[in-house]
VEXTILUM-137380 format. One record per residue (C-alpha): residue number from 1; x, y, z. Coordinates in pm, whole numbers. Each point is the difference from the previous one (the first is absolute). Example, Ala and Ser with C-alpha at 12.3 -4.5 7.8 and 13.67 -1.06 7.14 Angstrom:
2
NODE  pos  X  Y  Z
NODE  1  1230  -450  780
NODE  2  137  344  -66
END
This chain:
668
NODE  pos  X  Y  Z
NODE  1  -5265  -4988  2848
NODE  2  -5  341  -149
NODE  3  262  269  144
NODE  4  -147  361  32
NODE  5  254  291  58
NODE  6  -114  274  167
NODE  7  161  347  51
NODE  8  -81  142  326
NODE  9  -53  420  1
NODE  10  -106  246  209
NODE  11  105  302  121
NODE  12  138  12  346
NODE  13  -119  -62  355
NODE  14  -317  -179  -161
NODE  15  54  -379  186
NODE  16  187  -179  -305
NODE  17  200  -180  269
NODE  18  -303  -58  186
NODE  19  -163  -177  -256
NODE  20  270  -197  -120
NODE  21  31  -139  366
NODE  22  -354  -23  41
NODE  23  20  -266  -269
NODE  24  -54  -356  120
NODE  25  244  -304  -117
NODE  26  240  255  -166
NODE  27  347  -33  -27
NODE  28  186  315  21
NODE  29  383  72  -173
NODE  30  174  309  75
NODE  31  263  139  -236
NODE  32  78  262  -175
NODE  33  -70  159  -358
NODE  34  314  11  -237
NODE  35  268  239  47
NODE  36  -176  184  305
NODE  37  -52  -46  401
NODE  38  -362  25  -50
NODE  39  -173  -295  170
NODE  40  -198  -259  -234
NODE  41  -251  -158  144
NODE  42  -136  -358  -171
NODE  43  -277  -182  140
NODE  44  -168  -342  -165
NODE  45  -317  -187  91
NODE  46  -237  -211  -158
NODE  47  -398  65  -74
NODE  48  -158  -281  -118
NODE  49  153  -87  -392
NODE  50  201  302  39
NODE  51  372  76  120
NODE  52  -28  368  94
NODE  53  336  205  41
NODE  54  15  333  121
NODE  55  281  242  -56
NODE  56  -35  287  260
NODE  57  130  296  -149
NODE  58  111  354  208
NODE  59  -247  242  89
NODE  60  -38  276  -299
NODE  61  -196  324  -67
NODE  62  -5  15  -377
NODE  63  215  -111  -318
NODE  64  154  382  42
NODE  65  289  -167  240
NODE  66  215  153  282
NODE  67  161  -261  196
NODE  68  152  -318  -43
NODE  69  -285  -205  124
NODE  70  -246  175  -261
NODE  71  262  -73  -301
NODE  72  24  -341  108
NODE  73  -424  -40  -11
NODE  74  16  209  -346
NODE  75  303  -225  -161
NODE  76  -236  -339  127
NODE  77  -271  87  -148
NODE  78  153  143  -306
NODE  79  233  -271  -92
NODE  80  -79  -361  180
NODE  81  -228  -240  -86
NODE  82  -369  -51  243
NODE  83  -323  -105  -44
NODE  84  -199  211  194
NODE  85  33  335  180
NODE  86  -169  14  361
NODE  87  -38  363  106
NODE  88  -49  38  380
NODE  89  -188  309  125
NODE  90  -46  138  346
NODE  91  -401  -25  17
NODE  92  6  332  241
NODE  93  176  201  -260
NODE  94  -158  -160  -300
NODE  95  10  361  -214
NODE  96  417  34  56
NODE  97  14  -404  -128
NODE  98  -226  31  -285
NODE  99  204  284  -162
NODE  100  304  -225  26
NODE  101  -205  -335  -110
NODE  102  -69  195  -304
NODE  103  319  62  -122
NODE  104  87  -359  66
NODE  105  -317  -152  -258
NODE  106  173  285  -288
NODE  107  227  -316  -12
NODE  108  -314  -179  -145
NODE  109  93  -341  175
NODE  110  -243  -231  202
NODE  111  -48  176  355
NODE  112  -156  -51  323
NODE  113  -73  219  246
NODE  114  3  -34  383
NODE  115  -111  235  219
NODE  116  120  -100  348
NODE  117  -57  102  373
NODE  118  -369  -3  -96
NODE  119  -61  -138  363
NODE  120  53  389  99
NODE  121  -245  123  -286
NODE  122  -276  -181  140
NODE  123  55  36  360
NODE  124  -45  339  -102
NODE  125  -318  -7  -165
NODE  126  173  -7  -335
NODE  127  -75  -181  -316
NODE  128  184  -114  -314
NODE  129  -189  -128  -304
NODE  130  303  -263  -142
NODE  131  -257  -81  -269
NODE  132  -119  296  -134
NODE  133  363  126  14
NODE  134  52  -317  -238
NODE  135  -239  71  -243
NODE  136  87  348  -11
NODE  137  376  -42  -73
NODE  138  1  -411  -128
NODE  139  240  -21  303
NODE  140  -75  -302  220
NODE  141  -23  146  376
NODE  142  -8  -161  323
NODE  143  -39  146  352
NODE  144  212  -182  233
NODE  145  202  51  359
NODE  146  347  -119  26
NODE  147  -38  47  329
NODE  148  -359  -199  57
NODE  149  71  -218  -253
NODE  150  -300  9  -155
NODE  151  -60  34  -415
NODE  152  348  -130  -102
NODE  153  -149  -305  -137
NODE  154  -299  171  -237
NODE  155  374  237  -67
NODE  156  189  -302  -156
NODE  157  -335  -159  -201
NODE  158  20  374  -118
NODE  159  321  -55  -111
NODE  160  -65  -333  -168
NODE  161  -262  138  -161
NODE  162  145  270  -153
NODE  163  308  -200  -132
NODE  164  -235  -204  -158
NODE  165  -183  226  -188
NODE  166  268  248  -65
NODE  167  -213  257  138
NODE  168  145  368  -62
NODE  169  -74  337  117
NODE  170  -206  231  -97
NODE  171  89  337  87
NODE  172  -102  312  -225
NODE  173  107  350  76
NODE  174  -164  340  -120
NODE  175  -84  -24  -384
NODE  176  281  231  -97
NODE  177  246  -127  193
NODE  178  -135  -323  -180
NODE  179  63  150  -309
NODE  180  341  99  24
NODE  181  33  -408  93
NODE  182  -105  -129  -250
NODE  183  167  255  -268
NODE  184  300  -105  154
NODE  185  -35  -379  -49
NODE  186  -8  80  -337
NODE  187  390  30  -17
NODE  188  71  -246  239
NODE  189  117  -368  -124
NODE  190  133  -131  330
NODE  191  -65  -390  63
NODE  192  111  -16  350
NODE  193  -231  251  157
NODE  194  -326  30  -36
NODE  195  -26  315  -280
NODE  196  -278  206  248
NODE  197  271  -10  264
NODE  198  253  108  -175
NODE  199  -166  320  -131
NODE  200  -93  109  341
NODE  201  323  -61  197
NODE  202  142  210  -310
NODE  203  -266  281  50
NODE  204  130  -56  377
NODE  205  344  72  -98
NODE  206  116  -340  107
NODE  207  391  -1  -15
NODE  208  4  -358  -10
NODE  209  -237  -76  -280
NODE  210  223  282  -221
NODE  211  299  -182  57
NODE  212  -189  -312  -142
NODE  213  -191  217  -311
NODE  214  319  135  -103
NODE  215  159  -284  -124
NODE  216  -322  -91  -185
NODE  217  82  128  -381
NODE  218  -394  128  -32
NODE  219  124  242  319
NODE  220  115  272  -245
NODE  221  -361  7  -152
NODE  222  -142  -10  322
NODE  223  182  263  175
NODE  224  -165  291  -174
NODE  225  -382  -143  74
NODE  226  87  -47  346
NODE  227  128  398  63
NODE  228  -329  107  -247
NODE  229  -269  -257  270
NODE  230  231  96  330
NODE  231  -88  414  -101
NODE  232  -336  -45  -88
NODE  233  -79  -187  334
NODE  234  155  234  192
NODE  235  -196  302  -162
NODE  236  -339  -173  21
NODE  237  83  -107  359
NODE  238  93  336  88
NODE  239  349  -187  172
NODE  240  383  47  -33
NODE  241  34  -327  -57
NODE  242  -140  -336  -93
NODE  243  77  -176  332
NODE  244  -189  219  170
NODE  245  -308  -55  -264
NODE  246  4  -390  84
NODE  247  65  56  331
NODE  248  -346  200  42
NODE  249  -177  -281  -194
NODE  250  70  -296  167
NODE  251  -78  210  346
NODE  252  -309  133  -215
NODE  253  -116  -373  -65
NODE  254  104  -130  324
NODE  255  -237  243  174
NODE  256  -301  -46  -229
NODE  257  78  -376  21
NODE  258  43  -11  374
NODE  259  -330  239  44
NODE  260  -188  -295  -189
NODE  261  124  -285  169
NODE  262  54  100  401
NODE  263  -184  138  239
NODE  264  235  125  318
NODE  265  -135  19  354
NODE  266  -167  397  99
NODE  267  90  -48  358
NODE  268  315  92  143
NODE  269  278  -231  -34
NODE  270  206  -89  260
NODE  271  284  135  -200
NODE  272  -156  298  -54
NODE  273  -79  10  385
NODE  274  379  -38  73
NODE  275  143  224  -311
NODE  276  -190  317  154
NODE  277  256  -13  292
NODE  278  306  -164  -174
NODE  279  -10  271  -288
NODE  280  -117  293  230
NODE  281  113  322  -179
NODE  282  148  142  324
NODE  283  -19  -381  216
NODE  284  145  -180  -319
NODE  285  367  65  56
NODE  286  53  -12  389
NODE  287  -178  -343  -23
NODE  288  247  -82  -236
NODE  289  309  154  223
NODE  290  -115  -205  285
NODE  291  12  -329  -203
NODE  292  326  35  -134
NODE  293  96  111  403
NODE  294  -141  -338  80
NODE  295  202  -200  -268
NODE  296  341  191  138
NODE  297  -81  -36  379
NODE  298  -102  -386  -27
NODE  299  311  -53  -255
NODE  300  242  148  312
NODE  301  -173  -137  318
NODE  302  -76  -342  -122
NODE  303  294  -25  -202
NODE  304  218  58  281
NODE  305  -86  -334  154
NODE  306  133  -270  -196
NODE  307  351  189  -47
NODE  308  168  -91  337
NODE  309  -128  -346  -108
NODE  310  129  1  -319
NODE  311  340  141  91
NODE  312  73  -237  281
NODE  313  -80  -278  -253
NODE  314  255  138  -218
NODE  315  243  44  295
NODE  316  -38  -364  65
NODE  317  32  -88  -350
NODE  318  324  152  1
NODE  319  144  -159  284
NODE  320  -56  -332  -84
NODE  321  130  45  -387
NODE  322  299  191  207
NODE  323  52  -299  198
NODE  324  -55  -265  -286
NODE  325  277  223  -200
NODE  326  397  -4  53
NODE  327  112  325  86
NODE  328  112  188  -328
NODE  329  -122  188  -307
NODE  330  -328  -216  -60
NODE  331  -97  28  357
NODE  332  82  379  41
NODE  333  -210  78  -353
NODE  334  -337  -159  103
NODE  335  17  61  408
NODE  336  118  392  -10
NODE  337  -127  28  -368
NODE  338  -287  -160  -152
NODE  339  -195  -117  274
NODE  340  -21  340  157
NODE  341  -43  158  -228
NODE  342  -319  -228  -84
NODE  343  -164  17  240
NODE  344  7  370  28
NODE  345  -209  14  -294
NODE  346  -176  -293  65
NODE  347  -112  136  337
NODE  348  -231  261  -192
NODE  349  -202  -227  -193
NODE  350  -251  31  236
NODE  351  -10  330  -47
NODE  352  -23  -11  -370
NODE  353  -282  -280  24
NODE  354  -213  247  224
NODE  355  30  257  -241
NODE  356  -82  -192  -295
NODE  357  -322  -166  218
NODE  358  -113  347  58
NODE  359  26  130  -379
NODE  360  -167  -339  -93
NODE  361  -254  10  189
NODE  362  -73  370  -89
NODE  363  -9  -86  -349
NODE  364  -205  -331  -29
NODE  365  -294  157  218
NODE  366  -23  256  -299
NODE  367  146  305  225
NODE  368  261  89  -186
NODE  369  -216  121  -269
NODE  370  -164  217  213
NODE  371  324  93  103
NODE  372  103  94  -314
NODE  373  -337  227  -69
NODE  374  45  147  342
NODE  375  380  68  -82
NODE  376  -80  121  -367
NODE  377  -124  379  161
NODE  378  348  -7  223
NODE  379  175  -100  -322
NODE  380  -109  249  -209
NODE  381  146  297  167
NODE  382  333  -153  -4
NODE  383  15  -42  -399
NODE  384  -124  -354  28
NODE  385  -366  -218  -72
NODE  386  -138  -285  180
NODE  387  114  -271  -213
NODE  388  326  75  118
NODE  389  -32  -96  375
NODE  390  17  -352  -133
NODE  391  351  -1  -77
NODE  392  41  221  297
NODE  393  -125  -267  206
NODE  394  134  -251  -156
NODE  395  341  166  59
NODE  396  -24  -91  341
NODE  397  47  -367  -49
NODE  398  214  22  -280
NODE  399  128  257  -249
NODE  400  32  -216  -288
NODE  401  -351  -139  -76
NODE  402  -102  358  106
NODE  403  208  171  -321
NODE  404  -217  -270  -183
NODE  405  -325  88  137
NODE  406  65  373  -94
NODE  407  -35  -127  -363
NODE  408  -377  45  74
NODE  409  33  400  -35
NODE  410  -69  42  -351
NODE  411  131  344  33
NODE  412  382  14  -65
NODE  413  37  274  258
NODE  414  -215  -80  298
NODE  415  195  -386  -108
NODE  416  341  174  38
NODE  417  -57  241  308
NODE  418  -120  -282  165
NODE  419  255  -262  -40
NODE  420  250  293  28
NODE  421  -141  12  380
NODE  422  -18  -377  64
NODE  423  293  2  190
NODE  424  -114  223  247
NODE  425  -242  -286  54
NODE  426  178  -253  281
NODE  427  25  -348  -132
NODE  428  -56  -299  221
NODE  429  399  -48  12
NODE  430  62  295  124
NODE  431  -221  -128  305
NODE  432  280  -191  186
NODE  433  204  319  13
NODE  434  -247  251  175
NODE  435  -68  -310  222
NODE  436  334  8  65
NODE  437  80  350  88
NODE  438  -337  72  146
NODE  439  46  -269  221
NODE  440  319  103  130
NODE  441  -78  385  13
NODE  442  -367  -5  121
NODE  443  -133  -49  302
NODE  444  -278  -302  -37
NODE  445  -327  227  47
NODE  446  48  207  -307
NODE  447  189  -252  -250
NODE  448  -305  -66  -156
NODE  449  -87  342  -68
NODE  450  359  85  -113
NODE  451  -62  -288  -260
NODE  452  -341  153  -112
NODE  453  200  358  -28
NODE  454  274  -107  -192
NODE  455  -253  -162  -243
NODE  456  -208  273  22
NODE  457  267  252  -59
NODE  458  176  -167  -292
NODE  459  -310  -45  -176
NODE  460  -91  420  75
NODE  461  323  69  -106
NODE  462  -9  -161  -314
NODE  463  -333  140  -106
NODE  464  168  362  70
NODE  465  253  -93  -280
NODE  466  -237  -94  -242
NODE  467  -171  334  115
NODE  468  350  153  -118
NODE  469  19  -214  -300
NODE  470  -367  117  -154
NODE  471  108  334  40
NODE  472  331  -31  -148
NODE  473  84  -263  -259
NODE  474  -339  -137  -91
NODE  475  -265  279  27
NODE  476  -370  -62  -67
NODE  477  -298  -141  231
NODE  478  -22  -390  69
NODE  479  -286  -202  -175
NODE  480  -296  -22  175
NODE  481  -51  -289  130
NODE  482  -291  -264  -3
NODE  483  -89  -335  129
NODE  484  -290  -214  121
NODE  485  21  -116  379
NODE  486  7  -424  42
NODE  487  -252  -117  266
NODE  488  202  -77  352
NODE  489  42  -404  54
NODE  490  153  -178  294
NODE  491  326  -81  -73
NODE  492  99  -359  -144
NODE  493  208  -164  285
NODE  494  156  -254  -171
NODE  495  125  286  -323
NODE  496  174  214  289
NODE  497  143  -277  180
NODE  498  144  -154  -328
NODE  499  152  360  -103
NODE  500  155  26  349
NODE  501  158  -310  -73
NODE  502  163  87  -341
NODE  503  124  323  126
NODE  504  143  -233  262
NODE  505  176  -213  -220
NODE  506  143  270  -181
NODE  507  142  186  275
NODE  508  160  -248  145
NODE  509  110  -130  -345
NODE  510  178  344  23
NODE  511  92  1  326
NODE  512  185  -373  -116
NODE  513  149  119  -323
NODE  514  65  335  -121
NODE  515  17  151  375
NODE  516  247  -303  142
NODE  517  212  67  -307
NODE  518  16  425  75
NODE  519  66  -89  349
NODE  520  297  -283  -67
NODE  521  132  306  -201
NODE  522  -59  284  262
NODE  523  182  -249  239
NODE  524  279  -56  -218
NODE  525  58  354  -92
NODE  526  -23  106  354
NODE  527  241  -319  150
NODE  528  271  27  -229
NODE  529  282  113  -89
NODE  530  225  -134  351
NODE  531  313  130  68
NODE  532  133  -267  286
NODE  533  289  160  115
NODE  534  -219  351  48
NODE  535  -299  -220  164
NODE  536  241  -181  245
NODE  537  88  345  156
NODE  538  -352  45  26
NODE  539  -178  -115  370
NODE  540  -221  -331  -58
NODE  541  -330  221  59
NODE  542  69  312  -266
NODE  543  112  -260  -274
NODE  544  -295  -22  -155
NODE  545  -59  384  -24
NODE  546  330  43  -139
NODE  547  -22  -226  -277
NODE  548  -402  162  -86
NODE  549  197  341  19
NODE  550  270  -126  -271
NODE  551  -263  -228  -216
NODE  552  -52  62  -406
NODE  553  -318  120  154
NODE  554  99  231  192
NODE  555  252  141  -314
NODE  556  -332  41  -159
NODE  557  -194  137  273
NODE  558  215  289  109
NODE  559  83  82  -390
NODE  560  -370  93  -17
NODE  561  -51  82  361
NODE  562  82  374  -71
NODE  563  -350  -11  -186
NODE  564  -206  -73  313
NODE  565  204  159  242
NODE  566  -177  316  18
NODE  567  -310  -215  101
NODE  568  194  -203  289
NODE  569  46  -286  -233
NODE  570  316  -223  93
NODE  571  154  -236  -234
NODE  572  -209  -300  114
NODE  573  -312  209  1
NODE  574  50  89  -355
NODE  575  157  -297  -162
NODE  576  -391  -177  195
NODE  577  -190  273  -216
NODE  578  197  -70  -334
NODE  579  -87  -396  49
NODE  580  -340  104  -30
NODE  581  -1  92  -377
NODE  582  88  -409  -6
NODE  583  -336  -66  187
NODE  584  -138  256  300
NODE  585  51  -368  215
NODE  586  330  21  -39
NODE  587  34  349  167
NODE  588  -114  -237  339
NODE  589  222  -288  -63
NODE  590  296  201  -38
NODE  591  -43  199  273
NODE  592  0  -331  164
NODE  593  320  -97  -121
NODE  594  146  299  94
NODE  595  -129  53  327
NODE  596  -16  -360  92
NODE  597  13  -55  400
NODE  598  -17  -360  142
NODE  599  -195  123  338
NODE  600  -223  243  -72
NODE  601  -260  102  -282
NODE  602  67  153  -316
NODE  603  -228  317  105
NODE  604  167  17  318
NODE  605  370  62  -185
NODE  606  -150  180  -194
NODE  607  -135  245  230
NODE  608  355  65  161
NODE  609  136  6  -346
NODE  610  -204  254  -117
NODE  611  -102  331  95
NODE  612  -426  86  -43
NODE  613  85  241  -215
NODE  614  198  -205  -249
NODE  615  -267  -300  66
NODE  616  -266  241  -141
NODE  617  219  149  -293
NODE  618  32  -400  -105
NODE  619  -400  -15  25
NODE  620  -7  263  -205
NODE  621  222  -94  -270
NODE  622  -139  -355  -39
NODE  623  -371  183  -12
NODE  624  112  222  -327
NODE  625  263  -122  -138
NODE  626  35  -246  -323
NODE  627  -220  -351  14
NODE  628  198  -335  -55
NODE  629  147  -95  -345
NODE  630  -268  -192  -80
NODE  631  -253  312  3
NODE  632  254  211  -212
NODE  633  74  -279  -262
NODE  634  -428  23  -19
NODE  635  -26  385  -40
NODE  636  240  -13  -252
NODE  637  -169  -268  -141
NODE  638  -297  199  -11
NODE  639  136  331  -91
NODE  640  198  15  -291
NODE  641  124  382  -30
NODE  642  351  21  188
NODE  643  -104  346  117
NODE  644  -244  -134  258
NODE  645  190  -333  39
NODE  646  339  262  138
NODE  647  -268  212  164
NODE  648  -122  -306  204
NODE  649  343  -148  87
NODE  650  92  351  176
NODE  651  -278  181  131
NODE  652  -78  -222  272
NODE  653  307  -51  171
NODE  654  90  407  -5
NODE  655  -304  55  132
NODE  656  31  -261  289
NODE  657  325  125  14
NODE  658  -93  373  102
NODE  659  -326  -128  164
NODE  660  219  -221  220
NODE  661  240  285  81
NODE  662  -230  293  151
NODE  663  -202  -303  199
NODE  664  378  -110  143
NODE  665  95  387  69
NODE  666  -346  57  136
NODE  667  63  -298  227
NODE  668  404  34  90
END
């Protein structure tokens, strides 16, 4: 039985996934590629003689790579070995995918192409000729639906096919950018690559294929040719640089190819029908106001329900370990500690889950793309472009992957200002604390829209310091920005529910691990030293607040308490905050710890402990001031100079600092 390899591209959001599942009798392995967290996908069935096995590789725009997902599709395709490449297109954007299937066949290895959700074409009058595309390119084309199932079997006797007779591409571009190809080959002599390749990912500037060239000892002889081809392509283009020049090409060819081979529906879609309210120029961004108001007021009311559940589950948790335990330091640790401590985090994930659902859902039904054009006119005036609302939205789940997604601004400064701002963004761990204090402050009509404000206002807020930053330390007008709009789908059920879960999993992997550990340690801190022969003059009911007042915590609390002072911060109060550089979780648990009361809740001690004024200083601080450790070890990460890497480990937490104290003597 012959094995057949196949690499699996596509750029993103075109129903990879979909197909793969779609895929009957396959056998799917999960893993990941070598030395990164990016998820490899394997799947293996059999056809007939054939053992087919498909290596699903992340979503990328172009060989010109930004993130880590794109690098890891680039360094596949580069360096393993496969048989065939099977290029899956979105059949409703078949122009965008053709540019990109193009650069793929300059790799002049056997290729199919699949254009998918073709169900949706023809429902809307649409046509695409798969064989006359074929004949055009020598690309074997199929027209299939992951999500009807339909063509996936002519897809894999395409594949056969074409690993049988080694069919290859046949792409030709203008006739002199042709010419500068082929001069080039001329003083090429690589083996592994196909020669044609080469020469245009080196007219493309490709970093990667330099690094390889220059160890090559014909490189020297090259080099010269290369600068002579790269100028005169650039003056008969009338371009500033080559990219550009190939990048007009393949979106040249992809139109005239495209023209050929589909015909699109002339009535209205239904996307169309639906975009002229969703992108409104004056309806477009209260439509998009009220959805996020949505997200925030279901993420508070329903929320809310579970956590009385959740806590007394907790509460009986702890009494029967308390009663299975001697009395002594074991006992003391998990009962007053740990467990607490716990659940008071735990009793948010709710919270966090409705959040994420909301976001999710926003995103898979193709809105937040029109959120992102809608957003793009609000941007601008603020020094940013559309493509950064991603990473601003993906800020408020988490910060990390959203320093990572601002690697799609090819422009170092709109890159810079915006993860600069990020912060200002409020992370879904920073959820449990406005929870929290909103909870305990508010009365239960308005908590929602106190959530939606403090969202609201952090994000405002942080697009008035990027305002501030474009007109200060990085002057100049943001890209324009561009992008095509993806048709809207019903959600997949099963995708959501199976994200839900992981995020699950990994909060309450936290919740088990790193936050149980910070909490053992905030207990510890705050229950010891004892000084018996002090505590025995001490009545039975003040003991405990004597030996909190006298704790290493409390040493290190009041040392620093001078700090916060001037915004009503006690000890406790600030000692919470500083946690929160740990993990913004932590800020909860420790407050938990240290205002622990065996009859009432945690928002009711808190709400005699704590003045409203203070309460809202501490909202205020955790809305601006610096993410976890984990999002600073990834900006640094990201940003080499130590300039911006001290600018971003200070700004912030002045700033909340003096936000926090005109709010607090606004309020006192």
């Amino acid at each position: 039985m012959k094995e057949i390899k196949i690499a699996l591209v596509g750029q993103p959001n075109v129903g990879k996934s979909h197909l793969i599942n779609s895929i009957s009798g396959a056998t799917l392995h999960v893993g990941n590629f070598s030395g990164v967290t990016v998820d490899k996908k394997e799947v293996e069935f059999k056809r007939g003689d054939y053992h087919l096995k498909i290596i699903d590789l992340p979503g990328f725009y172009s060989f010109n790579t930004y993130t880590p997902e794109e690098e890891v599709s680039k360094k596949y395709l580069l360096e393993e070995e496969y048989d065939v490449i099977l290029n899956v297109l979105d059949a409703n954007q078949l122009e965008r995918g053709l540019a990109f299937s193009f650069s793929v066949a300059d790799m002049n290895k056997p290729m199919v192409c699949a254009f998918n959700m073709y169900d949706e074409v023809s429902k809307n009058g649409g046509e695409i000729d798969a064989k006359k595309f074929s004949i055009l390119t020598n690309i074997n084309a199929v027209n299939v639906s992951a999500k009807e199932k339909f063509g996936l079997e002519e897809l894999f006797n395409a594949v056969i096919d074409t690993y049988e007779n080694k069919k290859l591409p046949n792409i030709q571009y203008s006739e002199f950018v042709e010419e500068a190809i082929v001069d080039l080959i001329e003083f090429i002599k690589c083996e592994k690559f196909d020669k044609r390749f080469v020469a245009i990912r080196l007219l493309e500037e490709d970093e990667d294929i330099y690094k390889i060239v220059h160890e090559k000892p014909w490189y020297v002889e090259l080099m010269p040719k290369l600068k002579e081809i790269k100028n005169n392509l650039k003056i008969e283009a009338n371009e500033d640089d080559t990219k550009t020049v190939f990048a007009d090409e393949r979106y040249a060819l992809a139109k005239g190819v495209s023209k050929q081979v589909s015909k699109t529906a002339k009535k209205e879609t239904l996307t169309e029908k639906i975009d002229n309210i969703l992108i409104h120029p004056i309806l477009g961004f209260p439509i998009f106001l009220f959805f996020m108001w949505v997200v925030f007021q279901t993420t508070f009311v329903l929320g809310n329900i579970p956590m009385d559940y959740i806590d007394a589950g907790f509460g009986a948790f702890g009494d029967w370990v308390g009663g299975l335990l001697p009395e002594g330091f074991v006992k003391n640790a998990l009962v007053e500690g740990v467990i607490p401590a716990i659940d008071a985090v735990v009793m948010f994930l709710p919270n966090i889950l409705i959040l994420f659902l909301g976001i999710n859902l926003l995103e898979q039904t193709g809105y937040m793309a029109r959120a992102s054009y809608v957003m793009d006119g609000v941007l601008k005036h603020f020094g940013l472009q559309g493509k950064s609302f991603v990473p601003l939205v993906s800020g408020f789940g988490c910060t990390v992957p959203a320093y990572m997604a601002a690697r799609t601004l090819k422009n170092p400064k709109d890159r810079l200002i915006t993860m600069l701002v990020l912060g200002f963004m409020s992370c879904g761990a920073r959820l449990p604390i406005y929870v929290l204090l909103v909870g305990a402050f508010f009365a239960p009509e308005v908590q929602g829209n106190v959530m939606f404000a403090i969202y609201v206002g952090g994000a405002l807020m942080g697009l008035i310091v990027a305002k501030v930053l474009r007109m200060t330390l990085f002057k100049g007008e943001p890209e324009p920005f561009v992008m095509e709009m993806p048709k809207y789908r019903f959600p997949s059920i099963k995708g959501i529910l199976f994200d839900l879960w992981i995020k699950t999993k990994m909060y309450l992997k936290k919740a088990g691990t790193f936050i149980a550990v910070a909490a053992f340690t905030i207990w510890f801190l705050s229950s010891y030293p004892v000084n018996q022969k002090e505590l025995e003059k001490i009545a039975p009911e003040n003991q405990q607040s004597y030996i909190l007042e006298h704790s290493y915590l409390a040493d290190i609390g009041k040392t620093i308490e001078p700090i916060f002072k001037p915004i009503g911060m006690g000890w406790k109060e600030t000692v919470a905050l500083l946690s929160g550089f740990a993990a913004k979780e932590t800020v909860v648990s420790t407050m938990a710890v240290l205002y622990h009361s065996d009859d009432e809740k945690l928002s009711t001690t808190i709400k005699k402990q704590v003045s409203f004024a203070t309460a809202v200083a501490m909202i205020i601080i955790v809305m601006f001031y610096s993410p976890c450790l984990a999002a600073m070890g990834t900006f640094y990460a990201e940003v080499p100079q130590w300039a911006w890497r001290t600018f971003y480990t200070i700004y912030p937490n002045v700033f909340a600092w003096i936000m926090a104290f005109i709010a607090y003597h606004i309020l006192a």
